[in-house]
N, C-alpha and C positions, 0 to 999 in steps of 0.2 A: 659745449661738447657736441658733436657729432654722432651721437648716439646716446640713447634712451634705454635707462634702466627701468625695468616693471618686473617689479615683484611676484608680477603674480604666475611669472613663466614658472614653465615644467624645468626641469633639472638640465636638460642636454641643451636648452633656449639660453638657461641660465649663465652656465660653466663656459659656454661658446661666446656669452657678451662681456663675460670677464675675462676672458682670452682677450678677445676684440679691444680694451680698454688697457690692458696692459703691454698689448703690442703698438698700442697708439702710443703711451704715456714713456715708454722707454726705448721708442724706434729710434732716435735722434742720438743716444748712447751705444743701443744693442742692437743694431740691425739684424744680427742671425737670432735674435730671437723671434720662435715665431708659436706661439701659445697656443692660437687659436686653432693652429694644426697641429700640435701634439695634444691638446685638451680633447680632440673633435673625436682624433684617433682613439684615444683613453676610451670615450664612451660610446663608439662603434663596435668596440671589443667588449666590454664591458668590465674592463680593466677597475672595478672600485677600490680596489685596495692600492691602484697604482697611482690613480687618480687623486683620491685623499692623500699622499705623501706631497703629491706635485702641488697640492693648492696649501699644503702647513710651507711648501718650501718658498710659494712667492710672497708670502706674510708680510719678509721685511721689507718687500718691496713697497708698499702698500705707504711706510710714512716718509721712507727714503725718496723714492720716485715720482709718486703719482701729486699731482698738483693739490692746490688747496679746494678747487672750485672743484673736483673730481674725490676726492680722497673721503667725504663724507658718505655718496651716493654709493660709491665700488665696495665701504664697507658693509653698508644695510646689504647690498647685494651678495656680498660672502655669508654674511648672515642667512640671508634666505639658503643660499645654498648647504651650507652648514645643515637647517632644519630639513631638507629635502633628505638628505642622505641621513636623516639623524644619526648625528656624529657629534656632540658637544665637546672629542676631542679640539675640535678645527675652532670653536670659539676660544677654549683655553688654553689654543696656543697661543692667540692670537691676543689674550689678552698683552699677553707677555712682548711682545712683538710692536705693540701700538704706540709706544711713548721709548724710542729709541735717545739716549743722549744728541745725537745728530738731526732730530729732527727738524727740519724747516717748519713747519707746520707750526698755527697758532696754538696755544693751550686750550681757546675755547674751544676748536673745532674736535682737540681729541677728548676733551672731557665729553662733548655732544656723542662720540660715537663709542667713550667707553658708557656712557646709560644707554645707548641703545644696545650695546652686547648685555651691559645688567637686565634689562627689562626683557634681552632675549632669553636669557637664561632660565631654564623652572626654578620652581621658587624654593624648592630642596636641594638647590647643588650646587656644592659648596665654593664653584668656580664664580659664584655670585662676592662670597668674601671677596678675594683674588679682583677681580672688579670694584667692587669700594676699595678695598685699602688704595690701589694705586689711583682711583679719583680722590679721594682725602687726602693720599702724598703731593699728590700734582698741586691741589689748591692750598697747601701747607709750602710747598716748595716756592711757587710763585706768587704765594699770598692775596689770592683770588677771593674779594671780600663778597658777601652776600650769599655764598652757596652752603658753605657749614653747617648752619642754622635747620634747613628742610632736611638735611642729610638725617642732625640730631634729631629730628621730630620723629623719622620714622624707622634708623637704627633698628628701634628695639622690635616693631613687627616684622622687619628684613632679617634682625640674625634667628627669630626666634621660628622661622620655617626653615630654617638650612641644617640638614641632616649632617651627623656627622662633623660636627665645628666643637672644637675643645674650649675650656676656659681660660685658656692662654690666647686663644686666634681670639674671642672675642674680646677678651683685654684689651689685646694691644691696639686693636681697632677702636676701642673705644678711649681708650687712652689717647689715642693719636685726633680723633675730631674734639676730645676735653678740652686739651691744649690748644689745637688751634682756634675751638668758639670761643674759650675766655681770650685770648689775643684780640678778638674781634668787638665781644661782650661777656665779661667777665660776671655779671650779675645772670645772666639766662644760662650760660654755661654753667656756674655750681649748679642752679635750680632743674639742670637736666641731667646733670648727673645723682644731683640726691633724690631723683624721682628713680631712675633707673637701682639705686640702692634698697629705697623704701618696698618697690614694685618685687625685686628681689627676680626676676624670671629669668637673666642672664648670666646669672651665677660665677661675677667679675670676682677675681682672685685678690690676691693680696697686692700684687705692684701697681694694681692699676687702682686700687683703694687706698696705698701710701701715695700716689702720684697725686691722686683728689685730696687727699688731705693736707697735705703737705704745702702744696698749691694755696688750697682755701685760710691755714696758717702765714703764709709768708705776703697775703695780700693786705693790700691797703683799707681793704672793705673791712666791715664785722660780720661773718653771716653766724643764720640760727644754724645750728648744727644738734640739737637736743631730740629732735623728731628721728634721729637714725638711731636710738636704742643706746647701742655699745659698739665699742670702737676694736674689740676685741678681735675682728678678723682683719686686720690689720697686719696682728702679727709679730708685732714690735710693742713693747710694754711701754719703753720709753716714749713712745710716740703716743701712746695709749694716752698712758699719766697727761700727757700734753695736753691732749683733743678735750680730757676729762677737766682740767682746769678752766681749760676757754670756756667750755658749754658753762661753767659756774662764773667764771669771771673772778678767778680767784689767783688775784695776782702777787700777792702775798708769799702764798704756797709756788708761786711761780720764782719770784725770787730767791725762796732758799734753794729751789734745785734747777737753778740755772743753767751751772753748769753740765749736769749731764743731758741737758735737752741741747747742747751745744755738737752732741755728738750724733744728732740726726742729719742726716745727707741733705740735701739739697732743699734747705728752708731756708727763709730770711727771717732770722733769730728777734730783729728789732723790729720788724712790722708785727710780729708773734707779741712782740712787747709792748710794743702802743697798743694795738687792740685790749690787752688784756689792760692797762690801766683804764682806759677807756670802757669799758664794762664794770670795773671795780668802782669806778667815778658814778658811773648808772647804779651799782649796787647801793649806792652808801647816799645818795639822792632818792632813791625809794626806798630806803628805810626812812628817811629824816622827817620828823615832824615839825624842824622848823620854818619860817617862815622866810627866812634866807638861808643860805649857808657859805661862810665866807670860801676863800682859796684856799688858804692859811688854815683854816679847818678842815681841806679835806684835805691837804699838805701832810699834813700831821696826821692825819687818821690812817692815810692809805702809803704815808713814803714815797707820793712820786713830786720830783720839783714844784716847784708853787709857779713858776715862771710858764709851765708847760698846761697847768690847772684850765685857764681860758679856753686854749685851743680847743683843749678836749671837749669841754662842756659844748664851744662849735659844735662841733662834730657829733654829738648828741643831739644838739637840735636840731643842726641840718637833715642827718639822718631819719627824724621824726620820734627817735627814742621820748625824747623829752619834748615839752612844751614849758620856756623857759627864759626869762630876761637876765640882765647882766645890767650890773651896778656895777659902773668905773669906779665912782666915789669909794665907794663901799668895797670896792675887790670881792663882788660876793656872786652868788648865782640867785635868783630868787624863782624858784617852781611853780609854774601852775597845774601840770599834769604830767603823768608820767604813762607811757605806752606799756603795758602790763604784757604786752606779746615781743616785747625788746627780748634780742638773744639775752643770755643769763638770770633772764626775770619770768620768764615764760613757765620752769618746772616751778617757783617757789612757790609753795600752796601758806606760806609762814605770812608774807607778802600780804597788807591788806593794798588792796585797789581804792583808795578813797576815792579815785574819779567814779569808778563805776559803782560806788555804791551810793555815792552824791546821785547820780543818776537817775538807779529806783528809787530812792528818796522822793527825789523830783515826782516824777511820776506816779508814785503810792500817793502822795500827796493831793495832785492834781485829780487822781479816781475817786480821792475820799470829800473832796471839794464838789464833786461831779454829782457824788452820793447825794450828800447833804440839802444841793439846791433839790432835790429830785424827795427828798424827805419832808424838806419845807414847800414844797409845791402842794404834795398830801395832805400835811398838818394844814394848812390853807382851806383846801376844798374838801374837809372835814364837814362833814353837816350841811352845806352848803348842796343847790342845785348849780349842778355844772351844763353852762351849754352846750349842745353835740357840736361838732364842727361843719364851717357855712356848708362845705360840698353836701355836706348829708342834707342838712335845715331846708337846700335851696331843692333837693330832693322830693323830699317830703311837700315844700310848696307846690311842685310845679303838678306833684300827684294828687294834691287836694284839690288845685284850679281843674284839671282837668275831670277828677270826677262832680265840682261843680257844673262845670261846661257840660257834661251828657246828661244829667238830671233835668238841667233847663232846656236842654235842646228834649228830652224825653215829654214834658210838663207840654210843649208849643205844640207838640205834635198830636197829645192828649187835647188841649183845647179846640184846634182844627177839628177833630172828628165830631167832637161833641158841638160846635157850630152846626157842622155837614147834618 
């Protein structure tokens, strides 16, 4: 470019170089425009109220026109201008204006200048939202991996200084980066939205807590969902009874009312189904005291195919629920420990944890071992003179040598005189 943006001019240096930049950038199409003398004129008059129309009106010039190598720098410099006249109208016009269906320009380069309009913005207004959403659409639209993720980290301190934002604007905003982080990572995305639940400070409505649920139901995963209370702002009973089943793993009760959980919007009814056998299958392995426990038996116990029994148990171990071998011969599962913070196992206080009680056992044990040599050490040195230890004995020697040593050196000195 032939010309040098710096920030740090005055307003008339400023207004005059974006003139200068837009009469370069569109001379080739508009020869009669000529900016930088009806801009120059603007602020010789002191035209500001005519001025601020004329810079919202070349806006859409801005993604239509100006090149790629130009189109980053010319924003920061409307930016500055914007703060000069403080005006936050001309940024949020602008947001609007930045991401044209026609633009040439790359995705990254307008995501790069809608965070520098966020970062321009105070941190109370509300044209800050209006800036995320349309960064969150852009990266949803064009499926830009890697950037969702810092967005969700710090959502919650961004919506939570913007004055004047309803429970509906931050729903939908927050509903719309849920969706696209699990797309991305389905495991850190629940874990940020049930943190934003638990933390409770953005006071997310009921569509964007069916959306989360709903979601977290129709997935492949099993997550804990027991730590969010009650499902009751939700809003839907039927969905309620749902959410209330899975946190138990009581799949049982899930098959007699099947059918009305069938009439919830937009779930996957059979992954809602496998999960729940699959916690039922953990239920009925941490209760079990025996030493295996076939297919065939928990076929029968729980009603799900005997053919599908295997997988499942997989899926327990992989998941780390269980710690657990598989007898082909035997069609059986054989347990050696069961993870007591598995979703559906986590509230049962009925539940003993033998792992964890195997544990202190261990340990009680090994203190009362520890005891005992430390008793028989005593009973030993009963009666008995016990030696100090060498550091001290070697102590005491070297204090004896040496008040030897100045007695005889005392004794030679005595003899000397009595020679003299």
């Amino acid at each position: 470019m032939p010309f040098t943006i710096v920030n740090e001019n005055d307003l008339k240096s400023s207004v005059i170089e974006l003139a200068a930049i837009l009469d370069l950038e569109i001379k080739a199409e508009s020869p009669e425009h000529q900016y930088k003398t009806v801009f120059k004129q603007l602020l010789d008059d002191n035209e500001t109220e005519t001025l601020t129309k004329q810079l919202i009106e070349v806006q859409p010039l801005f993604a239509s026109k100006l090149s790629r190598k130009s189109f980053e720098p010319t924003i920061n410099l409307y930016i500055h201008i914007s703060q000069l006249l403080d005006n936050q109208k001309l940024l949020n016009t602008l947001i609007s204006n930045i991401y044209p269906t026609d633009s040439h320009l790359p995705v990254e380069v307008i995501l790069i200048v809608l965070t520098n309009i966020f970062n321009a913005l105070p941190k109370t207004s509300i044209d800050r939202l209006e800036s995320l959403k349309l960064i969150v659409e852009i990266i949803s639209k064009e499926q830009i991996a890697g950037l969702i993720a810092n967005i969700a980290k710090n959502v919650e301190d961004w919506l939570s200084t913007i004055e004047q934002i309803s429970s509906e604007q931050t729903s939908d905003l927050i509903s719309s980066i849920f969706l696209q982080y699990a797309i991305e990572d389905e495991s850190n995305a629940v874990k940020f939205l049930k943190g934003l639940i638990i933390n409770n400070k953005l006071n997310l409505n009921a569509g964007a807590l069916v959306s989360f649920y709903t979601a977290v139901l129709s997935s492949e995963n099993i997550y804990e969902l027991s730590d969010l209370n009650n499902f009751d702002d939700v809003e839907n009973a039927t969905l309620t009874k749902l959410l209330e089943l899975y946190v138990k793993g009581d799949y049982s009760a899930f098959v007699t009312n099947k059918s009305q959980f069938e009439s919830i919007p937009n779930i996957n009814l059979s992954h809602t189904e496998s999960s729940l056998q699959s916690l039922a299958i953990l239920n009925l392995l941490a209760k079990s005291t025996a030493a295996s426990v076939s297919y065939q038996n928990i076929s029968d116990n729980l009603n799900i195919p005997v053919e599908d029994i295997e997988l499942k148990v997989i899926t327990l171990i992989s998941e780390g629920f269980i710690s657990a071998k598989l007898s082909q011969p035997t069609n059986s599962v054989i347990v050696n420990a069961v993870n007591f913070n598995a979703p559906s196992l986590s509230t049962k206080a009925e539940l003993l944890n033998w792992s964890e009680i195997h544990t202190l056992l261990e340990s009680w044990n090994e203190n009362i071992e520890d005891l005992q040599t430390v008793v028989q050490g005593l009973i030993a040195k009963r009666g008995k003179r016990v030696n100090a230890p060498a550091v001290i004995m070697n102590f005491h020697q070297q204090k004896l040598e040496a008040k030897e040593a100045r007695e005889k050196k005392a004794q030679q000195a005595q003899d000397v005189e009595v020679d003299a």
